[in-house]
C-alpha positions, 0 to 999 in steps of 0.5 A: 638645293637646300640653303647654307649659311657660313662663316669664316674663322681667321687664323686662331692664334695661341702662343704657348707650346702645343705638347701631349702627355707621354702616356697618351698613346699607352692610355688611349685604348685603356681610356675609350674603353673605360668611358664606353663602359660607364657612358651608357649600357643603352646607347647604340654602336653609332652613338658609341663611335661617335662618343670615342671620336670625341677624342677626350684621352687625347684632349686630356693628354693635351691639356695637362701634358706635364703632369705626374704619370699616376695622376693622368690617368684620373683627370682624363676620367674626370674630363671624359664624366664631365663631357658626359654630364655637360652634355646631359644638362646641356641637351636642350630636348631634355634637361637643357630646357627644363630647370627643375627636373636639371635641378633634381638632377645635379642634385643627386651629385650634390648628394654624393659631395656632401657625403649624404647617407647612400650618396656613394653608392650606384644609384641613378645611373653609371654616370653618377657612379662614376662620378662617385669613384672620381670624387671618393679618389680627389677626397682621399688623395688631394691635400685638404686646403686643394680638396676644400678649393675642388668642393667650392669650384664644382659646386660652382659648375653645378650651380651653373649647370642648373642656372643655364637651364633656367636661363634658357626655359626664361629665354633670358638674352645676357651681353657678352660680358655677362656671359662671360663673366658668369662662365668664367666664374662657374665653368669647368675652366676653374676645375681643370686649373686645380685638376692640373695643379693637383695633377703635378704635384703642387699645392700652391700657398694661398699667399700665392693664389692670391697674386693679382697676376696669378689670378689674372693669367688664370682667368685669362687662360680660362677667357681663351678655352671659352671663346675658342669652345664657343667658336667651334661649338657654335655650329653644333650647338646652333643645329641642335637649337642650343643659343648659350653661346658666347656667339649667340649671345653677341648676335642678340644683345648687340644686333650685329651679324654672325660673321661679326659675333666670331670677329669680336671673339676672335680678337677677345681670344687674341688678347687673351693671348697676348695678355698671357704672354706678358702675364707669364714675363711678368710672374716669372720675374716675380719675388714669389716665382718658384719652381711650382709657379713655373710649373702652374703658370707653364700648365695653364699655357698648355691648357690653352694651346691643347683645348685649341687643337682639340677643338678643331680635331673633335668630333664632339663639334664637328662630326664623326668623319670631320676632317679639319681645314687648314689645321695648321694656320686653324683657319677655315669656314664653317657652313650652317644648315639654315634653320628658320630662327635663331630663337623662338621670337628672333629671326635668324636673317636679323644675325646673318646677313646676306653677305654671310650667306653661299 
């Protein structure tokens, strides 16, 4: 019998509604379709199946169910490229591991941002050039002061993109507040909040933005989408040898247990929970609270709520033919196949301690 490790994941507690775009069921079917063609002409029957069961229709329609009709339909393009591309960079077998040839990479998306010569046209694959459709619309249609915002926050994923490579090539092992703090800064989180602000409609005033309790509930709703992805990720990305995990990332700076790394994750993402909560009082009694603020701060709730049940629903992080414990309490335990270490020069038994083990 082959070993197993696991460990147990507490009730995920998230305050704001769960609620879903009322296009969702229309768009589903049109959406699967349109990723699978531009996913990639190679791929296989299986390795389609399995980028539908993804469901990222869906987790966009849950992430942004209050936006307008005629823009729902492009974030969910945007979700479904991202998804694509972060699985590319993020692939520790190619350019995961590699940084210069993740550099040369994200550099052909750099190409098409700052507008270079040929950039726009479908050269290196149909993932840049769907990148290319979705970047030509945002430029055309967002208000120049939210497109300039989108330019400076994508940048920022790309950065990071290429900097997870070198970290991991340099085996580099950051504490969980580093980790944190420089996904926050850089990930998709930033994007899908001003995706979500254009998708309703609203360009909220630089005076606005720059609220510390606007700021704050943002950064605290973009905290919750990390722990709750690198909870539910872990599994995944811990078989494929992948270690640019907030869980791992605790294990290895702190020397603790991995029961332990998903404790101290979890209560992070409980305080990101209440602290949402009281943020949200507090701006909705603000002077410079509006119909817009409601509509943005109400946005960011969702996002939280929909990227947690997605997470558990996804067979992005839990195969194709998962089905998820306990949805409703969003509990249960998760079991790891053994590898032998978690990486190259740290034994795995050093993190998972014999009471983690079934």
């Amino acid at each position: 019998m082959r070993s197993f490790s696991s460990f147990h994941i507490s009730p995920m507690k998230c305050k704001p509604a769960l609620r879903v775009h009322p296009l969702c069921d229309k768009l589903q079917m049109e959406m699967d379709r349109w990723c699978v063609d531009f996913a990639s002409p190679e791929s296989s029957d299986e390795e389609m199946r399995s980028f539908v069961a993804q469901k990222l229709p869906f987790l966009s329609c849950m992430l942004f169910p209050t936006v307008l009709n005629s823009r729902i339909p492009w974030l969910i393009k945007f979700v479904c490229w991202f998804t694509l591309f972060d699985s590319l960079v993020d692939d520790v077998k190619s350019l995961g591991a590699n940084a210069r040839d993740a550099s040369a990479f994200v550099g052909k998306y750099l190409e098409t941002i700052h507008g270079a010569k040929g950039a726009m046209a479908p050269v290196g694959g149909s993932l840049l050039s769907c990148f290319a459709l979705l970047w030509q619309h945002f430029r055309e249609d967002m208000p120049p002061r939210q497109y300039s915002r989108l330019v400076r926050h994508v940048l920022g994923l790309f950065q990071q993109s290429a900097s997870q490579s070198r970290l991991r090539q340099e085996g580099a092992v950051l504490t969980a507040s580093e980790f944190v703090a420089g996904k926050r800064m850089f990930s998709s989180g930033t994007t899908l909040v001003l995706l979500m602000e254009y998708g309703l409609g609203v360009e909220l005033d630089e005076e606005v933005l720059e609220q510390s309790a606007i700021r704050e509930i943002a950064t605290t709703a973009i905290d919750h989408l990390i722990c709750v992805n690198d909870i539910l990720s872990f599994r995944v990305e811990y078989l494929s040898g992948d270690f640019s995990n907030l869980l791992s990332s605790i294990c290895m700076s702190q020397g603790v247990g991995l029961q332990e790394a998903v404790d101290q994750t979890l209560e992070l993402m409980e305080d990101c929970n209440r602290r949402f909560v009281e943020l949200h009082g507090l701006i909705s009694r603000s002077s410079y609270f509006s119909t817009a603020v409601e509509g943005y701060i109400d946005g960011l709730g969702y996002m939280m709520s929909g990227n947690l049940e997605w997470s558990w629903l996804t067979a992005r992080y839990h195969g194709v033919d998962w089905v998820a414990p306990n949805l409703k309490m969003r509990q249960g335990v998760m079991y790891l196949e053994e590898p032998p270490r978690f990486e190259p020069t740290m034994p795995l038994e050093t993190y998972i301690s014999s009471s983690d083990s079934c």
